[in-house]
N, C-alpha and C positions, 0 to 999 in steps of 0.2 A: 758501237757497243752491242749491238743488237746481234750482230752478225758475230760476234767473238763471246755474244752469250750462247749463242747456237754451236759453235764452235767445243764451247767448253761443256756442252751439255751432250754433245756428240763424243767427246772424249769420255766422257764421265762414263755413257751410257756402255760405252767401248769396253772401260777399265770392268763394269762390272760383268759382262756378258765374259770375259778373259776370267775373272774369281769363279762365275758360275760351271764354263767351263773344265776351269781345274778341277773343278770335284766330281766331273765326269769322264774319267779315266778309258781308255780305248787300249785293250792289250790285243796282243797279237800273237798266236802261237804258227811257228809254221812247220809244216806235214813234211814228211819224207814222200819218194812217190808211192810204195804201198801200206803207207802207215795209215792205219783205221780207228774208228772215234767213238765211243760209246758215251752218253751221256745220260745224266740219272734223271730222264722223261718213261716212269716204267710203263704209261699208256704206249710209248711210240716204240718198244723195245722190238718191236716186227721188223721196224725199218731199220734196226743198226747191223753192220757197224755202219757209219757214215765215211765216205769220202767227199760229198759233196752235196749242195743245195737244201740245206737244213738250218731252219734257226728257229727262236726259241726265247719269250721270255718269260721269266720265271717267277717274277711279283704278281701274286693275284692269281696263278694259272696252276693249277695242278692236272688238268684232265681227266680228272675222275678216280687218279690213283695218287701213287708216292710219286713225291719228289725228293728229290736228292741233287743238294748243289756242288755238283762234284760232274767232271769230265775224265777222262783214260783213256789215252791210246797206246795200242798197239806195242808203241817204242816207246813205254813210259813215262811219258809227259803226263802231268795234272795239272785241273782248274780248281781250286776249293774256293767257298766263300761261307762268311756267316750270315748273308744276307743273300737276297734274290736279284739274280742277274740277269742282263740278255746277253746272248751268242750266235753267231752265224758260223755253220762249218762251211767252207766254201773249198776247191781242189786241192789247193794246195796249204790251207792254212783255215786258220779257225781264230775268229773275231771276237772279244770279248769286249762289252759294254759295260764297265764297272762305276755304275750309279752309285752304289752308296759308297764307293772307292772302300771296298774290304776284302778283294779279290785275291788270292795267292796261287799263282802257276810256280811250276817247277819242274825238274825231273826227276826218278828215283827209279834206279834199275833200266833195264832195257826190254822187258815181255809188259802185258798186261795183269800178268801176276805179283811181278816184282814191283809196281808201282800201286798196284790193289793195294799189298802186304803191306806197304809205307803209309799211304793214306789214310788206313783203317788202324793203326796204333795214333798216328799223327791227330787224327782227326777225329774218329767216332769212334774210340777205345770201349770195348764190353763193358758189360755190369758183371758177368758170373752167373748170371740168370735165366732160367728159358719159361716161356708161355708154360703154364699148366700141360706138364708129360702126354696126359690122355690123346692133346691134340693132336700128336704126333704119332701116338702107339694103336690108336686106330682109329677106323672111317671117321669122319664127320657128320653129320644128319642136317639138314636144313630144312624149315619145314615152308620153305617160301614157294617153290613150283609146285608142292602137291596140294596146298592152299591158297595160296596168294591174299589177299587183302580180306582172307574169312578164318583168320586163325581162332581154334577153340578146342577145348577140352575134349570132348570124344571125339574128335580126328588127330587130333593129335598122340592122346593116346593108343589109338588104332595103327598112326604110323608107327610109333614107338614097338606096336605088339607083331608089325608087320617083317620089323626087319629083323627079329626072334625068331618069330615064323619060318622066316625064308632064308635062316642060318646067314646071317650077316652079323660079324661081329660088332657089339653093344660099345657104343663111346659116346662122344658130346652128341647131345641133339638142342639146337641151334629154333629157340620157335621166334619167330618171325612179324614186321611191322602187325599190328592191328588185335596182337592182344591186350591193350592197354586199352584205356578209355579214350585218351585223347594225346597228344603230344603235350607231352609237358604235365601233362594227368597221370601220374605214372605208377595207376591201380588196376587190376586184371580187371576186362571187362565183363561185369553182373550177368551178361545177358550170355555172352559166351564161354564166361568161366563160372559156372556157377558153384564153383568147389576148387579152387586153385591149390591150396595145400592139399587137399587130397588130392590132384593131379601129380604135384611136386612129388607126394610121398611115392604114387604108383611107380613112377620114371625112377626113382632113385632105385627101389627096390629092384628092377627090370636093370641098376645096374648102369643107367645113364646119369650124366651128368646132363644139369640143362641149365644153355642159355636162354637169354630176353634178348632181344632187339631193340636198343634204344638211340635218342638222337637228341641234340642240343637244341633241338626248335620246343619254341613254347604257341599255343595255339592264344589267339586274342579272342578267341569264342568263350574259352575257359578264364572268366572273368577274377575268380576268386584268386586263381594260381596266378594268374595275368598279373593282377592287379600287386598283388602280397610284390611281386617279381618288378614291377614296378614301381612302387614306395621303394622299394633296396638300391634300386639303378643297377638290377644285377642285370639286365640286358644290353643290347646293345643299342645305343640312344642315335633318334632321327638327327642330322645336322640340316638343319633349316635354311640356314644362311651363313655366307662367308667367316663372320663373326663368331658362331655358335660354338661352344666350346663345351668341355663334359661337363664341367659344372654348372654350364646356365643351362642348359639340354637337359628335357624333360621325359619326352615322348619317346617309348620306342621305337625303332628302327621295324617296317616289317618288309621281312624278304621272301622275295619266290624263290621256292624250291619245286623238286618234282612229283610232291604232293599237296602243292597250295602254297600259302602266303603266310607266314609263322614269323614272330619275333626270334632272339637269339638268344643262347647265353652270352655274355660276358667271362669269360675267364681272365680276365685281369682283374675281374673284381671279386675279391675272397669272399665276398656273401655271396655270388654265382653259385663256386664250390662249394659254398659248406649247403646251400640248400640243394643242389643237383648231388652230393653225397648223402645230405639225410633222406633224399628217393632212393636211391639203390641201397642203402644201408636196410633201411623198409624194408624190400623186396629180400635181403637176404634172410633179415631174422625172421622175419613170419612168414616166409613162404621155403626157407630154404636155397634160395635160388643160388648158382654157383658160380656165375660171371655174367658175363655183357658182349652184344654183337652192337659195336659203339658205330654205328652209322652215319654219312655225312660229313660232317668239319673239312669241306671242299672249301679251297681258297676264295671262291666266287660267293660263300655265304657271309663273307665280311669283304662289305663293298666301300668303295670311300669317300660315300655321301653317310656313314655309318660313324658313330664315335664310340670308343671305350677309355673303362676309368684309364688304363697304360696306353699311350699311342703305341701301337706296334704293327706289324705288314700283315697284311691278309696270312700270311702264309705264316708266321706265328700265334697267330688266333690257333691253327689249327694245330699246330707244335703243343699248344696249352691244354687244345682236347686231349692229345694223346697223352699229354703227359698224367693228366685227371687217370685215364687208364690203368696206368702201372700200378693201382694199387690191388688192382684184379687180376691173378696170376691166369686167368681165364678171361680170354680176351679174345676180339679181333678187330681190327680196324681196315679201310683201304683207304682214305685219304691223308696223308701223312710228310711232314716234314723235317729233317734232321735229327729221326729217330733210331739212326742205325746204329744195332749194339745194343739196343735194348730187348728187354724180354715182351714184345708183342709181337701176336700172328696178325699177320698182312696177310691182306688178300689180292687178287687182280681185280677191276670193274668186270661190271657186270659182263658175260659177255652173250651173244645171240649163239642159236642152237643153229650154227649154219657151218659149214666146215673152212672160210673164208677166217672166222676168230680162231677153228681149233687152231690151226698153221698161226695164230697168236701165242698161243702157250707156252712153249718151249721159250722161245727166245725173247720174254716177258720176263718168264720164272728165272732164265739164268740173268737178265739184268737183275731183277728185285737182289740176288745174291751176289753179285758184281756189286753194287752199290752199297750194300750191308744191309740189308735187311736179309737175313737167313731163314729167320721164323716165317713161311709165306706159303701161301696156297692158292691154286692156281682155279679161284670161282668155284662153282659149282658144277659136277660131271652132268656134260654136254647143252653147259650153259646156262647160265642165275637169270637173263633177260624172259619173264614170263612171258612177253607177248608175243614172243615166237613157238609157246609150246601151248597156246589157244585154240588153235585145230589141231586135235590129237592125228588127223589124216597126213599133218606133216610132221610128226616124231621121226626121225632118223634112226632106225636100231643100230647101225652100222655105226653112227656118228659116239652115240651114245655110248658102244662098245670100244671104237677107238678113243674117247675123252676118258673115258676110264684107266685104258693102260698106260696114258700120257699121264694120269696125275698118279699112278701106284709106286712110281718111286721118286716121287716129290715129295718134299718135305711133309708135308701134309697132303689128306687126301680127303675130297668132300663131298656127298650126294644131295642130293634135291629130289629132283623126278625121282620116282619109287622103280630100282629097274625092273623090280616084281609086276610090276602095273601092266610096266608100257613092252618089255622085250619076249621074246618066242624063247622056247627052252634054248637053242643055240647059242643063243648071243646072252640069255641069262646066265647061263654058264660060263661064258666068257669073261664075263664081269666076274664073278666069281672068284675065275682063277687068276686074275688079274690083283685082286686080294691078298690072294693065294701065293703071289711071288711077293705081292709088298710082305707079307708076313715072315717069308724066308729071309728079307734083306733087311729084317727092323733091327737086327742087332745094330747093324754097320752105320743104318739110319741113325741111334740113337747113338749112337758111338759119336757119329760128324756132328749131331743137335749139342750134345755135350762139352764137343773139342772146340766149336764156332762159338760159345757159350762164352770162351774165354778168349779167344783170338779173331773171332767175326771172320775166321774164316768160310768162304761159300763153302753150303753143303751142297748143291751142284751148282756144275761149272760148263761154262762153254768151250768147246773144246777148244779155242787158242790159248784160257786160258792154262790148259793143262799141258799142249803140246805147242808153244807160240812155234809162229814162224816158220809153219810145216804144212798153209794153205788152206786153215782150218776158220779165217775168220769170218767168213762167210755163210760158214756149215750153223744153219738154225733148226735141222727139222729131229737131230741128236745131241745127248749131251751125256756129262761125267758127273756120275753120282761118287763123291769123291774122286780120288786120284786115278784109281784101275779098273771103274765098273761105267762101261758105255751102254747105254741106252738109247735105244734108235726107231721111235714108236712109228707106225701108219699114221698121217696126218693127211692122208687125200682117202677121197670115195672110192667106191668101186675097184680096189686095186688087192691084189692077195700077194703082191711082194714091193722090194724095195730096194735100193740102191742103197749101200752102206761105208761112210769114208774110214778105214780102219787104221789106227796111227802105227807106227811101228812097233815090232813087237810081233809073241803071237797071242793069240786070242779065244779063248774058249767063250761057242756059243752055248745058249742056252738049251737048244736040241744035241747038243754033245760033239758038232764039227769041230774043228780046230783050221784055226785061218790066218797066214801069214800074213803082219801089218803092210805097212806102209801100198796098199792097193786101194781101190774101190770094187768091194764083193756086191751082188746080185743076189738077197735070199730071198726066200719062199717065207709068205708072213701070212697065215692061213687066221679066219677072224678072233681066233682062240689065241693067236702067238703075239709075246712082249718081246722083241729079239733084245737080248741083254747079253755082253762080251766083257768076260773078266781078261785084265792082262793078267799074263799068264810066267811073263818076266819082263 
């Protein structure tokens, strides 16, 4: 009996590891031999397209930017899901792990465009909507590298009077973590602001709009807010032990981030919302203020020793933040989950002032728009990470001139470092004109923000997807501001030309040559020149 109790407890244990299994799904897509793999990791958008030795899983992970649960190759094959998957692309084929079995592959068309085009009706169809116009019709101001962790009233408004001064055209300026009291304290700080609507009023007049810097962490120093946030259970509550569930869960949850140790909100719980709305409702009526640089809501700040009132995955906690956003037509976010087709500006992470991330941008920016996020800006010119621009002895002028002509005809475009500060008249001017050309081609820009508005199509594009199939999917250091206008910036040091793959067709450059497609041309790219080629038929 004993041994046929073991027997039957061996079958049982059988029967259920076979049920547990079934609901862990194993697909399988496989590759032609040059068919290539772009997947929505817009941190790793350097390394695509993929053929081979990449994997990836998507619960809990965002790396610092968007994610997007969506694959595209080449020859039209897709991966969607409405939940987060794992994947392995391996030579000839690409592996899908469908944990919460919600997975849908298919094919539609045969380019990368044609299965785009299917996807993005299928899948993350628009609103009609774009970010607040200003973001896009000129520069950006960020006040984080000229300050960093000492933002306040008279330098601010100093930068504000700087880039008047030095004819730079007036748009959002963006002031940054540390003028608030405390996290979660979401009052201009007495000691550095000590007249904030007068601030507010100066900036408007001068013609700016401005945002705040805010984030879903609550400080446990700030007892009052703490505490009020804590009787509501509007945070995210500690799970103690196995047993612990949200409603016997007391305490909350506190998480490291990369400025300390901070409770969370909850956005599954409507008291979260309506109290992290009556703070920025605040800030607009009495001080005027005109949006939010909504920071954070990284998958990894809801971990799952963590409870909230909805169970839901790390990676829609953060879906919840962004969605809190949309009611700010003035916005940006860079942590982000199946938001494509909505009206918020994305950004890339941070990146270092080293020319190793510039060669990042390009082929970052055209994922973010591969994927649907259209509305997106590529950081800050010549890098948002402060701690590389701490010995002003290593400022890059060169860097700083070439990050600029990479973001002037991206979607968006956005300054930090003051280039008045840190650049020689040369390369000052270079910036300049760099302006100078985004301002010639803002018609056409606002023309594609408009037309993507309503069909999420990318306003640039990598060049496969405009010319599939013609050896283009490799090409990362150029791309297609729409259908006819290439773009092909310096992305290395030291260099005054560059190698240019031209599709066929002919081509008007921007110094006035005329160049027949289908070659690879050699120009002259002197620290002044954006080389940009209209087709011409």
């Amino acid at each position: 009996m004993k041994n046929l109790a073991i027997v039957l407890l061996g079958c049982l244990m059988f029967s259920l590891l076979l049920i547990s299994c079934s609901h862990r799904k194993v697909d399988v897509i496989k590759l032609a031999d040059n068919e290539k793999v772009w997947v929505g990791v817009i941190s790793d958008g350097h390394l695509m397209p993929f053929k081979e030795s990449y994997q990836f899983d998507m619960y809990g992970n965002n790396r610092s930017n968007q994610v997007q649960p969506l694959i595209l190759t080449s020859n039209g094959q897709y991966v969607w899901s409405e939940e987060p998957y794992r994947f392995e692309v391996m030579s000839n084929k690409v592996k899908i792990y469908d944990d919460f079995n919600s997975v849908t592959i298919g094919k539609a068309g045969n380019s990368l465009a044609e299965v785009q085009q299917y996807v993005r009706e299928q899948f993350f169809p628009t609103t009609g909507k774009i970010p607040d116009e200003l973001l896009f019709t000129k520069p950006q101001y960020n006040t984080w590298i000229e300050l960093t962790y000492n933002q306040n009233q008279e330098d601010i408004i100093e930068y504000a009077r700087s880039i008047i001064a030095n004819d730079f055209p007036v748009g959002v300026i963006m002031i940054d973590d540390t003028w608030q009291e405390d996290y979660g304290l979401w009052n201009f700080h007495p000691g550095r602001f000590p007249n904030p609507r007068q601030m507010m009023d100066e900036l408007h007049k001068m013609g700016f709009k401005v945002m705040l810097w805010i984030c879903p962490f609550v400080s446990a120093d700030q007892y009052l807010v703490y505490n009020e946030l804590r009787e509501k259970k509007a945070l995210l509550l500690e799970k103690q032990s196995d047993m612990d569930t949200w409603d016997s869960a007391f305490e909350p949850a506190i998480v490291r981030w990369w400025n300390g140790a901070s409770a969370v909100l909850d956005f599954t719980n409507p008291e979260a919302i309506r109290w992290f709305d009556e703070q920025l409702e605040r800030l607009v009526v009495d001080y005027n203020v005109d949006g939010f640089k909504f920071d954070a809501g990284d998958f990894i700040f809801y971990p799952s020793n963590t409870l909230s009132q909805r169970h839901i995955t790390p990676n829609e906690h953060s879906r919840l933040f962004n969605e809190f956003g949309l009611k700010y037509p003035l916005n940006e976010f860079r942590a982000s989950w199946k938001m494509a087709g909505e009206p918020l500006a994305q950004r890339l992470w941070d990146k270092a002032h080293d020319w190793n991330d510039v060669k990042k941008l390009i082929p970052q920016m055209v994922l973010t728009n591969l994927m649907g996020y259209t509305f997106s800006c590529p950081d800050m010119i010549g890098g948002g990470s402060f701690t590389t621009f701490l010995n002003e002895a290593d400022i890059d002028q060169e860097l700083i001139v070439r990050s600029a002509q990479i973001h002037a005809l991206m979607p968006m475009m956005q300054f930090s470092v003051a280039p008045w500060r840190i650049l020689n008249k040369e390369n000052f001017n270079a910036v300049k004109k760099a302006i100078e050309t985004r301002e010639k081609y803002m018609p056409l820009i606002m023309q594609l923000v408009l037309e993507s508005s309503k069909t999420n199509e990318p306003i640039i594009k990598h060049m496969e997807y405009v010319f599939p199939h013609q050896g283009f999917s490799g090409v990362n250091d150029q791309f297609m501001l729409g259908d006819s206008i290439l773009i092909a910036p310096v992305v290395d040091s030291g260099v005054a030309g560059r190698e240019i793959h031209l599709p066929g067709g002919r081509w008007l450059a921007d110094d006035g040559n005329i160049y027949d497609g289908n070659q690879k041309v050699f120009v002259d790219v002197p620290i002044d020149r954006l080389p940009v080629f209209e087709l011409m038929n």
